[in-house]
C-alpha positions, 0 to 999 in steps of 0.5 A: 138770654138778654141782659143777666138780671145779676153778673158778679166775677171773681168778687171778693170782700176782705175785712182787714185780713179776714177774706168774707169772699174769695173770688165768687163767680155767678149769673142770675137770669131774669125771673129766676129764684136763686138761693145762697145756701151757707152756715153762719160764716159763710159769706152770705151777709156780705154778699147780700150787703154788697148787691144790696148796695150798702158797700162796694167790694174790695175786688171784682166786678158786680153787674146788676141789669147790666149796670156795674155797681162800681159807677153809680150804685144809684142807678140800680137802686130804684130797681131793688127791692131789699128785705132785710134780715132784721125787720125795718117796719117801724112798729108804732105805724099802721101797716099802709102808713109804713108803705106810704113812707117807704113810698115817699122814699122813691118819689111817689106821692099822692093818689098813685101811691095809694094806688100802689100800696093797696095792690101790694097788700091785696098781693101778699094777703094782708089788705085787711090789717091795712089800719092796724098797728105793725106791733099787733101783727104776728111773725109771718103777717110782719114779713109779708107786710115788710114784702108788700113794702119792698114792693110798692116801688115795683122792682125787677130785683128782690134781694132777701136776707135770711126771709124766713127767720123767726117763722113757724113752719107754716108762715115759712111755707105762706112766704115762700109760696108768695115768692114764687107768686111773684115770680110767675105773675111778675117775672119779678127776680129774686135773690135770697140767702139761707141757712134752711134746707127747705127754703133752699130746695124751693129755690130754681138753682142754689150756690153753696157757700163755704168759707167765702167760696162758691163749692157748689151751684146748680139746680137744688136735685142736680146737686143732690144728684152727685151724692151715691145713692142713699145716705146712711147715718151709723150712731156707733159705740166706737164710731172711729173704730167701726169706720175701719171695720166698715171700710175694710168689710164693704169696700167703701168710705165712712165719713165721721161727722160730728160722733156720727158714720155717714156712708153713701151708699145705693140701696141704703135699707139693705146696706143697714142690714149688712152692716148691723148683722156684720157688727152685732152689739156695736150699732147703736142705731142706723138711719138712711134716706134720700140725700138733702141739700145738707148732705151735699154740703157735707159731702164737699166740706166735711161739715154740717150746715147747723154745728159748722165742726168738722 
């Protein structure tokens, strides 16, 4: 497999007493698009900051292409490309005048520069909003602008915090599509953090963060693969009364998350019936369908992504 793109062991990150990360573990391979799936909380901020280099951490190790960040982060810096969560276009440049700055930061000057910004705005679909002023631009053309900049300097590492905040589903889909582009086209390596489902799943493999704990990691069906069948949601007039009822009449274990019944169970549109004809008058309504990367999340903590309650 050669040298990994990112190793981190047992790393760990402690403002005062608070732990953010507790001894995470992982390898990332060149060319792959790995994901860290985590609510508000989980430690996904601080990891990004560290293997973005904006601070070292309190324990552990960190290899990037080899290079450990603890001697010299300098070193892997030109090989990074950072995307921040909140945008650092400046709005009162044109679009190819925030590339060319971002340019000058890594050494390129002159007709190369020019060179390379041109190919990086054909690249992400925007060499047509090349003089217009950053602050004209929509959401989704501003994040594929800021990409086409992080891209400028050509590097082999994308790290990605929270990509897809403040997009309308279909800019959401556009950018992730161009993820994947340069991935194929550029065996370019990329490393995101999210809170969304779906930009997870698009992922090659996610690791599931929780309370600064690595809980799952693994290729996005694998993972909803270790959930039982479907996934039964009971909405119940006396959901902690009916959770014994339904555990004593069908032999299984109801999870109450958030005023609601969760069931794993095969078969889950025959398993609704059951349950409404055993129960008349106390089902207010019942769903099911196939597991999501949130129900593995719940399945390991007890709690949704978006509310964090237990």
């Amino acid at each position: 497999m050669g040298t990994p793109a990112v190793d981190v062991e047992d790393l760990r990150y402690a403002y005062r007493e608070r732990e953010a990360l507790a001894g995470v573990t992982f390898t990332i391979p060149p060319g792959e698009i790995f994901g860290f799936l985590g609510p508000n909380g989980s430690g996904k901020t601080t990891l990004f900051k560290i293997l973005s280099t904006l601070m070292p951490p309190t324990g552990g190790r960190v290899r990037v292409f080899g290079h450990d960040l603890a001697h010299g982060p300098e070193v892997v810096r030109p090989r990074l490309g950072i995307v921040f969560q909140v945008p650092s276009l400046d709005p009162k440049l044109t679009v190819m005048e925030n590339l060319l700055h971002h340019g000058h930061c890594y050494g390129l000057q002159g007709q190369a520069l020019r060179s390379r910004a041109r190919s990086s705005l054909e690249r992400l679909g925007v060499q047509d909003r090349a003089r217009d002023l950053v602050e004209t631009l929509s959401g989704g053309l501003r994040r594929r602008t800021e990409l086409a900049k992080v891209l400028v300097h050509r590097p082999d590492l994308l790290v990605l915090d929270e990509p897809s905040t403040g997009l309308d589903p279909g800019a959401r889909q556009d950018f992730n599509a161009t993820l994947r582009r340069l991935r194929q086209e550029e065996n370019v390596t990329i490393l995101l953090t999210t809170h969304l489902i779906e930009e997870a799943e698009q992922c090659d493999r996610v690791g599931v963060l929780h309370e600064g704990r690595l809980v799952a990691l693994g290729e996005p069906d694998a993972l909803k693969g270790t959930v039982g069948g479907d996934v039964v949601v009971i909405d119940a007039h006396n959901p902690a009364e009916l959770q014994g009822r339904i555990r004593e009449r069908f032999g299984c274990q109801p999870v109450l998350v958030d005023g609601a019944l969760r069931v794993e169970r095969p078969w889950g549109h025959e398993f609704v019936r059951e349950v409404v004809e055993a129960f008349p008058g106390e089902v207010k309504s019942a769903a099911f369908g196939r597991p999501t990367l949130e129900d593995v999340f719940i399945r390991l903590t007890g709690r949704r992504l978006w509310s964090g309650e237990a």
